[in-house]
TORTI-740402 format. One line per field, with one value per residue (C-alpha): residue number from 1; x, y, z; residue in three letters. Coordinates in pm, 1 decimal. Layout:
# TORTI-740402
nr: c(NUM|...)
u: c(X|...)
v: c(Y|...)
w: c(Z|...)
rest: c(ALA|...)
***
This chain:
# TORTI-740402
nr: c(1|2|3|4|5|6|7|8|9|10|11|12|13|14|15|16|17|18|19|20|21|22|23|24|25|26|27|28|29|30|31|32|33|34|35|36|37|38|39|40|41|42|43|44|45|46|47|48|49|50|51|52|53|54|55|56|57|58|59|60|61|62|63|64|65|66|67|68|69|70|71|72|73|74|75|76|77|78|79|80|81|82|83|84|85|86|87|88|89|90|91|92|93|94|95|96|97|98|99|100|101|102|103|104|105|106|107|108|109|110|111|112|113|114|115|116|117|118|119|120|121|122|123|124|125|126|127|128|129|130|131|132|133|134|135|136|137|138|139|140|141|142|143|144|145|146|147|148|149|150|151|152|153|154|155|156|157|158|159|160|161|162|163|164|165|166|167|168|169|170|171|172|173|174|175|176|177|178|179|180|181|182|183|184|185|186|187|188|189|190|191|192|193|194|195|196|197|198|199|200|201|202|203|204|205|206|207|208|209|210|211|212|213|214|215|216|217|218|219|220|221|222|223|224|225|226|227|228|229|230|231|232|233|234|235|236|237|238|239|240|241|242|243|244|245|246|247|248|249|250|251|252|253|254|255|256|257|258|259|260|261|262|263|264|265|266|267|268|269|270|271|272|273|274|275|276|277|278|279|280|281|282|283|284|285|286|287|288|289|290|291|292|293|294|295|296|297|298|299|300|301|302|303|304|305|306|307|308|309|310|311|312|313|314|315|316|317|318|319|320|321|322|323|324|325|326|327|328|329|330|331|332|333|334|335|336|337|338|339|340|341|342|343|344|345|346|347|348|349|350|351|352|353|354|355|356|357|358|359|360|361|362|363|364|365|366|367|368|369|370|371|372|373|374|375|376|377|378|379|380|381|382|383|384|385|386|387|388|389|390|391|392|393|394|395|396|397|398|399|400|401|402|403|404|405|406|407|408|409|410|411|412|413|414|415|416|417|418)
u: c(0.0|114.1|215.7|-21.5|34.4|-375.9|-689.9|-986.6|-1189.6|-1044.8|-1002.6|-1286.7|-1297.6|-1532.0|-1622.5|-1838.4|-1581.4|-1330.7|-1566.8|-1589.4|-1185.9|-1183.5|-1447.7|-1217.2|-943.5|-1193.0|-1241.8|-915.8|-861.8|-1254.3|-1337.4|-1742.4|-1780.8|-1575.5|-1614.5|-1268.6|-961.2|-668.7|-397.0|-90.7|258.1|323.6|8.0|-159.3|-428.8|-147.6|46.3|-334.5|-441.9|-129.2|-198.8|-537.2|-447.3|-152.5|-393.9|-605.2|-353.9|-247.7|-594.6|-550.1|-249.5|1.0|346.6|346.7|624.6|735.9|1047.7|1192.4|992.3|676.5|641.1|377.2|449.4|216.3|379.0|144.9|307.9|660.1|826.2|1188.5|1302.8|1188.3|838.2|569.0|484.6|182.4|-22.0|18.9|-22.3|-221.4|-134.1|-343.3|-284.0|-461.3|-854.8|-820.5|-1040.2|-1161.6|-982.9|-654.5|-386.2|-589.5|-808.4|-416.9|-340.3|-727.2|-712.0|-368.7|-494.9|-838.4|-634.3|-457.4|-800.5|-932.9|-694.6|-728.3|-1058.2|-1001.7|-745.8|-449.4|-98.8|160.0|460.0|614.2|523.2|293.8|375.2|115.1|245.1|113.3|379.8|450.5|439.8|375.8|217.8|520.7|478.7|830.3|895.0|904.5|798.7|999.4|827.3|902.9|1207.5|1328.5|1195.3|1468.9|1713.0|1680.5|1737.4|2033.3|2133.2|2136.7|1814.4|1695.7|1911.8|1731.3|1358.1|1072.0|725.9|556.2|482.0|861.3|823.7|1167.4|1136.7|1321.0|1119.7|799.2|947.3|1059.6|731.7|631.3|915.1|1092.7|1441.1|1444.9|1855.7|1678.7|1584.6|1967.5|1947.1|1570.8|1602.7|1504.6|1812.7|1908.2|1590.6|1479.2|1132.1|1049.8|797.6|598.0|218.4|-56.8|-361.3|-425.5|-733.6|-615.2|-680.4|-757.1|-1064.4|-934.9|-1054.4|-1357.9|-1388.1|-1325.7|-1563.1|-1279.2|-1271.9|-879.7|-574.2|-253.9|19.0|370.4|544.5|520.4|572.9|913.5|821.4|1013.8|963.6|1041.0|988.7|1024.4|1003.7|996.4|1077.9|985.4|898.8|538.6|404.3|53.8|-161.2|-281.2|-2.7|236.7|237.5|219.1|596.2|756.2|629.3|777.2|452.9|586.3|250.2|259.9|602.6|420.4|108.7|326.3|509.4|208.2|94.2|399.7|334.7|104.6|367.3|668.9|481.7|401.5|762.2|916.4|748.5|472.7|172.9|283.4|428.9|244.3|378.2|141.4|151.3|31.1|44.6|61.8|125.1|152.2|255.6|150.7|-155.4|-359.3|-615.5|-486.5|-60.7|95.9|240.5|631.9|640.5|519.0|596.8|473.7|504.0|584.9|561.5|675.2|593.8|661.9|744.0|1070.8|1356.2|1517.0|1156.8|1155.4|1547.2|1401.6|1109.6|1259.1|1559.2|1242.9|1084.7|1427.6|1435.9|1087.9|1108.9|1396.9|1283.5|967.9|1191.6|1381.0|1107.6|936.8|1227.8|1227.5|1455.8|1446.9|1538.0|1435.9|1511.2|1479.1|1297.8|1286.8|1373.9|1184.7|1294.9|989.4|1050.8|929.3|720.3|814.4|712.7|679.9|486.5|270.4|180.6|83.0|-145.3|-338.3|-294.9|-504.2|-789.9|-820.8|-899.5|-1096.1|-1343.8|-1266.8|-1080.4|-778.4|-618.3|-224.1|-114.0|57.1|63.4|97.5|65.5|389.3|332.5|533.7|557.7|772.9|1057.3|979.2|1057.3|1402.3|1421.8|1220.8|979.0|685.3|340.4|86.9|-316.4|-580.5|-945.1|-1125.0|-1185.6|-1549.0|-1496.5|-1103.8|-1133.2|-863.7|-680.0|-1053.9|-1350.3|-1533.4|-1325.6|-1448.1|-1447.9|-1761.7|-1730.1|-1825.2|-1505.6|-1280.3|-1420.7|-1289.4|-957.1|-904.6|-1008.3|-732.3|-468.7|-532.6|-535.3|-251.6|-56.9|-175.3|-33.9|313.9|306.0|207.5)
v: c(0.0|347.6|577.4|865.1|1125.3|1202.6|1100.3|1281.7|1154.0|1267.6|1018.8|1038.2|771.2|487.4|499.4|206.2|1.7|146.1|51.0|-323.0|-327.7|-211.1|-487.8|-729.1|-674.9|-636.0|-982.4|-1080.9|-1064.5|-943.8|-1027.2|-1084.9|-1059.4|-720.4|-557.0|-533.1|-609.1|-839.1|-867.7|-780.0|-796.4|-1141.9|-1309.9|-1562.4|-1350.6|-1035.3|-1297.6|-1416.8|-1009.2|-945.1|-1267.4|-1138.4|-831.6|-923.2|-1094.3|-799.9|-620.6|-878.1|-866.2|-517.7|-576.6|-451.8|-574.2|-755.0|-810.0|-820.1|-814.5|-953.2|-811.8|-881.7|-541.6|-534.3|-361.1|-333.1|-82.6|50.4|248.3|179.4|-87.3|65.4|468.3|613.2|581.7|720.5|539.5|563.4|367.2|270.0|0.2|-329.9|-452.1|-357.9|-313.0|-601.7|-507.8|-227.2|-26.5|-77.5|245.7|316.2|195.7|-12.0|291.0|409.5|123.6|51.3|455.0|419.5|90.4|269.8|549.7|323.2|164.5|525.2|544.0|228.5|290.9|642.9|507.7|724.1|593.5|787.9|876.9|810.3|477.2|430.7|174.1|79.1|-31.7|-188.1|-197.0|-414.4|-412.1|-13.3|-47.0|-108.5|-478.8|-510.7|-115.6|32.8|75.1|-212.9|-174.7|129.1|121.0|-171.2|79.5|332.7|166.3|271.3|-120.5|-223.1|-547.2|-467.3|-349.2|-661.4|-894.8|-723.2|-661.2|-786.0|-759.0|-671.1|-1010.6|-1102.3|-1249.2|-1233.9|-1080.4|-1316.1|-1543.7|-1441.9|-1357.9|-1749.6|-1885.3|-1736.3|-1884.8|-1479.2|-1403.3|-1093.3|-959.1|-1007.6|-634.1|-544.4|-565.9|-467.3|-124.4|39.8|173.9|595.9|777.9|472.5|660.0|988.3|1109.8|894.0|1037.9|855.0|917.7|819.4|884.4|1152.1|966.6|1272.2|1506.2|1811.7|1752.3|1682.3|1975.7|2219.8|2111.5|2085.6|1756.0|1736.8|1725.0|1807.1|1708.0|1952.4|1744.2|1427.7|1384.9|1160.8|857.3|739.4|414.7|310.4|-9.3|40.4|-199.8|-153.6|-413.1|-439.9|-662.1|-843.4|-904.8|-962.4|-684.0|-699.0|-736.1|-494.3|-168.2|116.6|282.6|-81.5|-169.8|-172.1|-112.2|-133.4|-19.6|283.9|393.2|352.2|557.8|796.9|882.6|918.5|1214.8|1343.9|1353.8|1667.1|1906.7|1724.1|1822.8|2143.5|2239.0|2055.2|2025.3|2211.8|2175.0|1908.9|1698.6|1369.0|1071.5|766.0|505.9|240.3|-117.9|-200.2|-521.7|-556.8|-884.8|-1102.0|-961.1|-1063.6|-884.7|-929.7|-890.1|-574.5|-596.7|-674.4|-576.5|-313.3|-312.7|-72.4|82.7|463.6|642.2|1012.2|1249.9|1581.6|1706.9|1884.9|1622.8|1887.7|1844.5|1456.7|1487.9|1718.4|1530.2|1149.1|1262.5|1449.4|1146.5|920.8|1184.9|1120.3|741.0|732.8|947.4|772.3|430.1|597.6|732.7|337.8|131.2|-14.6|-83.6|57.8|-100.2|131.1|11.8|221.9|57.7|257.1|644.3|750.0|1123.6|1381.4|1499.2|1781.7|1685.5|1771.7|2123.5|2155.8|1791.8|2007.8|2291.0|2082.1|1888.2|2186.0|2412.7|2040.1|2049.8|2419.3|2293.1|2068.7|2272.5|2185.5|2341.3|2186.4|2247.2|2299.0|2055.2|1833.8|1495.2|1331.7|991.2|814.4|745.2|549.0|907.7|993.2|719.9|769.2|1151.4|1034.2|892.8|1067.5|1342.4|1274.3|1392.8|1273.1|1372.9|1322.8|1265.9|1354.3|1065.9|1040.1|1145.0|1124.8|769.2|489.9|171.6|61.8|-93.8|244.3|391.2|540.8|795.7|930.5|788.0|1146.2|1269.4|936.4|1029.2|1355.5|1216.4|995.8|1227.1|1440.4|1161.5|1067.1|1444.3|1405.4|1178.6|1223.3|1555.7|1403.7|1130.3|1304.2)
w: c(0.0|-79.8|206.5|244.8|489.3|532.7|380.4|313.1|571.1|905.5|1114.8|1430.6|1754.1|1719.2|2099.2|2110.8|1971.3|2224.1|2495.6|2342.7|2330.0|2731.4|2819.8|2639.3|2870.7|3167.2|3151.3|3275.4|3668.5|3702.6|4077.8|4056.7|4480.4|4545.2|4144.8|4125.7|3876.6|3966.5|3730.4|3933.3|3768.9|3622.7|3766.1|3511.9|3471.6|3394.0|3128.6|2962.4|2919.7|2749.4|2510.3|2425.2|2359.1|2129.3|1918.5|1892.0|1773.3|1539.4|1411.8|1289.8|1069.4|1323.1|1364.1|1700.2|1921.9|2306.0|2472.9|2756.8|3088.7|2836.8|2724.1|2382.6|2089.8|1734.0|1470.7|1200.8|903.5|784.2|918.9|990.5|1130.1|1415.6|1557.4|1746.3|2053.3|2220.2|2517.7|2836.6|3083.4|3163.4|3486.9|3834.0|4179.6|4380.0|4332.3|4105.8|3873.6|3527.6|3383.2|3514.6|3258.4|3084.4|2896.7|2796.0|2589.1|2458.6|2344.1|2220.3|1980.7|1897.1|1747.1|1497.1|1440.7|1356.0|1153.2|922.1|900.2|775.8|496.1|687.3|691.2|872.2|728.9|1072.2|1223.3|1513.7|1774.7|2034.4|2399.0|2647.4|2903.1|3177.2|3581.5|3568.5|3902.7|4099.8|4221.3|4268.5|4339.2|3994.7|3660.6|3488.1|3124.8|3058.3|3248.1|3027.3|2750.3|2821.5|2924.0|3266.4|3468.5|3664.8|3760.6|4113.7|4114.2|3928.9|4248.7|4517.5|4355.1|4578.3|4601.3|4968.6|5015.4|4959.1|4647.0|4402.9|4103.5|3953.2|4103.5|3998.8|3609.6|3572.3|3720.4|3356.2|3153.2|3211.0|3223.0|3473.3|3305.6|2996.0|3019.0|3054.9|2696.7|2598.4|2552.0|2270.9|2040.7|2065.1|1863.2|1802.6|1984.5|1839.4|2093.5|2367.2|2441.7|2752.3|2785.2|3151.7|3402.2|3643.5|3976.8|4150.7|4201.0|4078.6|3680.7|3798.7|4070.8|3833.4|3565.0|3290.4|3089.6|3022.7|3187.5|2975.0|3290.1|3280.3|3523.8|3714.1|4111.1|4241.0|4417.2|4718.3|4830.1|5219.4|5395.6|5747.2|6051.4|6438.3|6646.8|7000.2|7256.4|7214.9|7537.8|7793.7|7742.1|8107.2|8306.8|8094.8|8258.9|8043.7|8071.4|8070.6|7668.1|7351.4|7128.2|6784.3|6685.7|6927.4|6753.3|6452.9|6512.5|6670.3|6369.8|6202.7|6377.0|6274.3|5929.2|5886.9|6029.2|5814.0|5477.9|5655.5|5751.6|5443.6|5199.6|4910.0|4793.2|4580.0|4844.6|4977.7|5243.8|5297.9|5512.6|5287.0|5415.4|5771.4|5933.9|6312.9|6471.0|6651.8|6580.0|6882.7|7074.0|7404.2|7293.4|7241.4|6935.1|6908.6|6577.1|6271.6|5937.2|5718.4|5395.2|5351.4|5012.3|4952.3|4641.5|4506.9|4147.3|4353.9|4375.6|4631.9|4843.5|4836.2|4972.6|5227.4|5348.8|5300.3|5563.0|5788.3|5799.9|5869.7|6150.4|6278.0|6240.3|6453.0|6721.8|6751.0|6764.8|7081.5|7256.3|7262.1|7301.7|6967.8|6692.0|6385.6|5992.1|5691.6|5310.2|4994.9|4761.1|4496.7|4395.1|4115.9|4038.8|3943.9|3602.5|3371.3|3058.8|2725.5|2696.4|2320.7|2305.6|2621.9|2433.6|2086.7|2326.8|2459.9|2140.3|1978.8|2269.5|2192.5|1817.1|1964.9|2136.7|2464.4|2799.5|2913.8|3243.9|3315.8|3567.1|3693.5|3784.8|4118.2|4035.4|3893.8|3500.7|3195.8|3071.6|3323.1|3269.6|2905.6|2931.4|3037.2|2651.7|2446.2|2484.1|2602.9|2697.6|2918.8|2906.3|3178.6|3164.9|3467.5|3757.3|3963.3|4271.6|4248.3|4348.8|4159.1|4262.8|4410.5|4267.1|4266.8|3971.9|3734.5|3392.6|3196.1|2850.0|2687.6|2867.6|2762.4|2430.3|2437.3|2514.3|2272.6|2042.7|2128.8|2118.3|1791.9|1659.1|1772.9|1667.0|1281.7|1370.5|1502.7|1243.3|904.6)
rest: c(UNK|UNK|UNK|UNK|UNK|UNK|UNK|UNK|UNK|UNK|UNK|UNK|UNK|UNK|UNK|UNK|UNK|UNK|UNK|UNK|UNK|UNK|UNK|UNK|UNK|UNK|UNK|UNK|UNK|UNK|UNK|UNK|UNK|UNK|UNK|UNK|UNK|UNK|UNK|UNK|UNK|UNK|UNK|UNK|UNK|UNK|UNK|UNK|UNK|UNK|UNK|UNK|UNK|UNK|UNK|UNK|UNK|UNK|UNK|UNK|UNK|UNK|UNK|UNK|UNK|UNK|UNK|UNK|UNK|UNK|UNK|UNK|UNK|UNK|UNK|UNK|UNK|UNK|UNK|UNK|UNK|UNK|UNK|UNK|UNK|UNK|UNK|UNK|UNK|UNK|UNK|UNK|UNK|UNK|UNK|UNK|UNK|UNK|UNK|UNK|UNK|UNK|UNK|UNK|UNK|UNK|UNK|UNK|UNK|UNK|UNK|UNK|UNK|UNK|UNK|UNK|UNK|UNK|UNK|UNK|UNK|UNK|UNK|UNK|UNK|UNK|UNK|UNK|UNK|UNK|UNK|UNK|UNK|UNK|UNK|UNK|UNK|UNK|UNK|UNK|UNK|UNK|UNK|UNK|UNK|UNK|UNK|UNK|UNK|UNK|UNK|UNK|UNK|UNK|UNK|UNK|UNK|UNK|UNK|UNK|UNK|UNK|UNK|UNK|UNK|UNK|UNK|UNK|UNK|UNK|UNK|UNK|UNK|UNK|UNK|UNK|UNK|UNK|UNK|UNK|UNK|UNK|UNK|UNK|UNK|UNK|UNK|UNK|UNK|UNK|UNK|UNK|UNK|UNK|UNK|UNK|UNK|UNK|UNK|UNK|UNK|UNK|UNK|UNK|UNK|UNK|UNK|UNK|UNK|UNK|UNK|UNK|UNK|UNK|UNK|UNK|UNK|UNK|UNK|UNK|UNK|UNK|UNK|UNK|UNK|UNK|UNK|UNK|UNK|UNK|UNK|UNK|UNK|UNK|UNK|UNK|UNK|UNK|UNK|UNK|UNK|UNK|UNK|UNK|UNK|UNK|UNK|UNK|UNK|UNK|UNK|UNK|UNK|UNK|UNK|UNK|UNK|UNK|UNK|UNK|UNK|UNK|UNK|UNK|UNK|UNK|UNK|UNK|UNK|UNK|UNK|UNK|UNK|UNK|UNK|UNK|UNK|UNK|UNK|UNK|UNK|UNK|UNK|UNK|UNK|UNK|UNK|UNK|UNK|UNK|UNK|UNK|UNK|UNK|UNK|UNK|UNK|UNK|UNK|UNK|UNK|UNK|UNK|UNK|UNK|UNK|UNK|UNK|UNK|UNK|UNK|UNK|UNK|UNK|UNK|UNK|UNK|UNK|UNK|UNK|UNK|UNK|UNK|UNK|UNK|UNK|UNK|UNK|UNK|UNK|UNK|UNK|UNK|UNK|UNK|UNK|UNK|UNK|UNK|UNK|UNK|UNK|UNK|UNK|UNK|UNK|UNK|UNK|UNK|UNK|UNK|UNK|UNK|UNK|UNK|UNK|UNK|UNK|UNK|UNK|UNK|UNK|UNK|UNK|UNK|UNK|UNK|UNK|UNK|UNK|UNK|UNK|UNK|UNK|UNK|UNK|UNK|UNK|UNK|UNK|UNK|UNK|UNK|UNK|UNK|UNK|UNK|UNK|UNK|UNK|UNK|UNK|UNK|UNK|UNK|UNK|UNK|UNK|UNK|UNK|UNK|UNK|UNK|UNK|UNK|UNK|UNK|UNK|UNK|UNK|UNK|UNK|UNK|UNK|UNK|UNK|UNK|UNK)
***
């Protein structure tokens, strides 16, 4: 077929058929009792998604491939130079939502539908991702990591999931080398330009009444594991100012937390206490022992330094005060970035085109665009989220604003592709 930079016919989103693809993928992990999704990193139900949705890509003509962390790729248009990537990613957290990542790479393929169906062929090739483990399983974002070259063998040795679980471990279970990705990533402007379409995960889209989101920066992600260790013990006979409450130094350093992000940080910064466990776990035994997760954002790598040694600070004097010891470990550093600004300003000058406001802002959620940006330049758009609410059953995004969206990401990439 002959390469045409644009037909006559524009192309236009087929929504309905966008909504099919997203129930497709819905199937996989769908928890009937709770309503929510459950296709963590390199779960069956994570590997059998990705197989489905290679085939629907291969359905469309599209050149299909994966690499080593199981990364998906379909490339329309010419079949060697530079491309156009676009989409995002298909994994969950444990009883997720129907929209987050998973609208990203459905949008990203019903653009290249739009296109067929339209009779456009870029000039510059599209490639569709869905990328793997973006929800940070094991601590990062290994697809698009892997992507951009961005893994280390070290950090591939010492990778675990919260539950302890290797890496490694979990990669071979699925016939996966884990150093495989040493080698996966993609070749020097190999990747002209990298563009997401993602639900915002936060109210303020919807608060202001404006359906889009064009993000100028991402937030840092720091990611602690922390432990106290005390002395478990009769809850009875235990006077008060002879225990070592693990779960006391715990909830005492959570008070703490207000005033830290007050004192250090902006109005960007965040620091969640995510997943607690307390042993033994008894109602009538203090408990000897808390672990918990802590995870600290801002889109100021000077403010995450500032508030990750606050908190070191507080952790330690809350460990003295209750007679416990104290083990941190850094699981991951994820450095905020700053979006491409000329991909930024195509992306709202496009909505504007569109008809439709777009709000400056930026993201606080970690994102592939923001490893990608370390590659390529790359742009990130947000559709508003009900009620703010993601990573829970209860997620959702009106279809007339997905719509809207999608419209917007394939404007453009014709534009970046003709």
């Amino acid at each position: 077929m002959p390469v045409r930079t644009m037909s006559h016919t524009a192309p236009v989103i087929d929504i309905d058929r966008l909504r099919r693809l997203l129930d497709g993928v819905n199937v996989f992990g769908f928890n009937a009792v709770t309503g929510g999704y459950n296709r963590v990193g390199y779960s069956g139900e994570d590997m059998a998604v990705r197989d489905w949705f290679a085939r629907e890509m291969g359905s469309d003509g599209l050149q299909v491939s994966r690499d080593a962390v199981n990364n998906l790729f379909g490339r329309f248009g010419p079949e060697t130079g530079p491309c156009i990537m676009a989409g995002s990613h298909l994994d969950t957290v444990p009883e997720g939502g129907a929209f987050d990542g998973s609208l990203g790479a459905c949008v990203a393929l019903e653009c290249v539908r739009a296109m067929r169906a339209a009779g456009h062929v870029p000039k510059t090739a599209i490639v569709v991702a869905a990328t793997a483990e973006e929800e940070g399983r094991f601590g990062g974002m290994l697809g698009s990591q892997t992507i951009a070259g961005r893994v280390t063998r070290d950090w591939i040795e010492q990778a675990s999931d919260a539950d302890g679980v290797r890496l490694v471990d979990a990669m071979r279970d699925q016939g996966l080398d884990a150093f495989g990705a040493l080698d996966a990533g993609w070749a020097p402007g190999s990747i002209s330009a990298f563009l997401e379409l993602h639900i915002e995960q936060g109210p303020v889209l919807e608060h202001a009444e404006i359906p889009l989101g064009i993000a100028n920066a991402v937030s840092g992600v720091c990611f602690l594991q922390v432990r106290f260790d005390g002395v478990a013990n009769h809850s009875g006979t235990t006077p008060m100012e002879m225990r070592a409450d693990a779960f006391a130094g715990l909830a005492d350093f959570a008070g703490t937390i207000t005033d830290t992000i007050a004192i250090h940080g902006t109005e960007q910064s965040r620091i969640t206490i995510g997943k607690v466990e307390v042993h033994p776990n008894h109602a009538h035994t203090i408990p000897g022992a808390a672990e918990f997760s802590i995870i600290l954002r801002d889109t100021s790598e000077e403010v995450m330094l500032g508030l990750r040694d606050a908190v070191r600070t507080k952790l330690e004097t809350a460990a003295a005060r209750h007679g416990l010891a104290l083990s941190i470990e850094e699981k991951s550093w994820l450095s905020p970035v700053a979006l491409d600004a000329e991909l930024h300003a195509m992306l709202m000058e496009e909505a504007g085109t569109l008809g439709h406001a777009a709000l400056d802002m930026p993201s606080g959620a970690g994102h592939d665009a923001q490893t990608m940006q370390s590659f390529c330049p790359s742009g990130l758009v947000f559709i508003p989220s009900r009620n703010g609410i993601s990573h829970a059953p209860e997620e959702w995004s009106d279809w007339a604003d997905i719509e809207k969206g999608a419209q917007l990401m394939l404007n453009a990439l014709v534009r970046l592709s003709s």
